[in-house]
N, C-alpha and C positions, 0 to 999 in steps of 0.2 A: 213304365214312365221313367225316365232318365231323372237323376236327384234323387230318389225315393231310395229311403233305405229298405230293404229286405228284413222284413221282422225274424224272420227261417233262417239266415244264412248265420256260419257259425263268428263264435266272436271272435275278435284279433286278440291276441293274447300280450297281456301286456307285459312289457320289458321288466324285469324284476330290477329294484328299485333300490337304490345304495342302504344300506342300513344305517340309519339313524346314529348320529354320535349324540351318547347317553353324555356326555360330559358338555353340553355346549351350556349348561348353567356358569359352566367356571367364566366364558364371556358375556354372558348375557347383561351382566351389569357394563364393562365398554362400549357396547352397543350404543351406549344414550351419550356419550361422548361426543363432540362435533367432530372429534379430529381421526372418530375408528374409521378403518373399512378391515375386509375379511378378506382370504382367501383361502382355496384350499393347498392345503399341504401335506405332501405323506399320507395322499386318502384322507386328509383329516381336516381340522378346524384350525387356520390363523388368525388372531387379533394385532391389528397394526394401530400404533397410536400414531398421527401426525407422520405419518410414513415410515416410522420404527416397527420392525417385529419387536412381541413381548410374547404373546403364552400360544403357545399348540398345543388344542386340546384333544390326545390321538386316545381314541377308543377305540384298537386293535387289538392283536396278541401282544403278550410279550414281543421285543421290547418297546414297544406300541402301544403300550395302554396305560394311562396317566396323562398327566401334565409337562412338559417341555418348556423352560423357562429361556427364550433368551438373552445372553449375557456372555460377558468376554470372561477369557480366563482369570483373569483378574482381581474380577469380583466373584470368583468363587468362593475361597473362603470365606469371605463376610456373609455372605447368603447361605453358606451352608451352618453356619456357626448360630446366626439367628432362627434357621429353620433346622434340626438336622436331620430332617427325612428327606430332604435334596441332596440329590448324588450327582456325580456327571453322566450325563447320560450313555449308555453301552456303546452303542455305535456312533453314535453327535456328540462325540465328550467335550465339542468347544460349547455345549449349553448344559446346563442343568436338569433335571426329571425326577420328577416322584410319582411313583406306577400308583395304580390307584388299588394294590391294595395292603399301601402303605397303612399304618392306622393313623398317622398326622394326616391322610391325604386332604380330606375336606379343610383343615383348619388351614394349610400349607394352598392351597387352591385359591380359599377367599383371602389370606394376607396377600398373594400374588397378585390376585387381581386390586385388590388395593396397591401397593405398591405400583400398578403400572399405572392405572386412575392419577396416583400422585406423583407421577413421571420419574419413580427414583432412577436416578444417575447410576445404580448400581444394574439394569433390566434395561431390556430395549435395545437390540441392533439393524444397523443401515441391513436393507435386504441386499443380497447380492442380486444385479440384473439377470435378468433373464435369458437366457442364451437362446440364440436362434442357428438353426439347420447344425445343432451338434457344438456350436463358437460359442463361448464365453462371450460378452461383449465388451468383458477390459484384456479378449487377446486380441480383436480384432485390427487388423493395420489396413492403414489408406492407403 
């Protein structure tokens, strides 16, 4: 009979399934914000306040696994001075990171995410657009 599923036939094997990022506590508190959305980035976890990035939380390898802060060079030192398990990160040196097996990492995580909650001016940058077919979209000309 047509519809009927076949109890006999073998099963379809299901697609293996992204592995869970162990880190997405460090956002879970933005979430309740009205101004969060997420996205993913670097395989990983973005937190945008009011259309700011602030933290990626990348649970990969080395140099992939921690927290990613963003932030202009600027305010580096001062963030590194009040936290100093924040370093620039290896290859994204224009943001900050502490790998998670920093021993500040959990206390450096939750002031982070405090800090973006209370929107300090020190955290938070404009994303760059998204490029379409390979284009930048602040190279494109009319």
């Amino acid at each position: 009979m047509p519809g009927r599923i076949d109890p006999f036939a073998p099963t379809k094997k299901k697609s293996a399934s992204p592995r869970a990022n162990s880190l997405l506590w460090i956002i879970e508190p933005l979430e309740r914000d009205t101004g969060y959305t997420s996205r993913k980035m670097f395989g990983s976890d973005a937190a945008y306040l009011d259309g700011l990035l602030y933290l990626i939380a990348v649970d990969r390898d080395d140099p992939w696994n921690g927290l990613l802060v963003a932030t202009s060079k600027e305010h580096h030192a001062a963030l590194m001075d009040e936290m100093p398990g924040l370093r620039p990160h290896p290859v994204l040196g224009k943001w900050l990171y502490v790998p998670q097996d920093d021993e500040a990492f959990e206390k450096i995580a939750w002031r982070m995410g405090e800090l973006a909650l209370a929107r300090d001016p020190r955290i938070g940058v404009e994303p760059t657009p998204r490029s379409r077919r390979g284009i930048n979209a602040s190279q494109k000309t009319i």
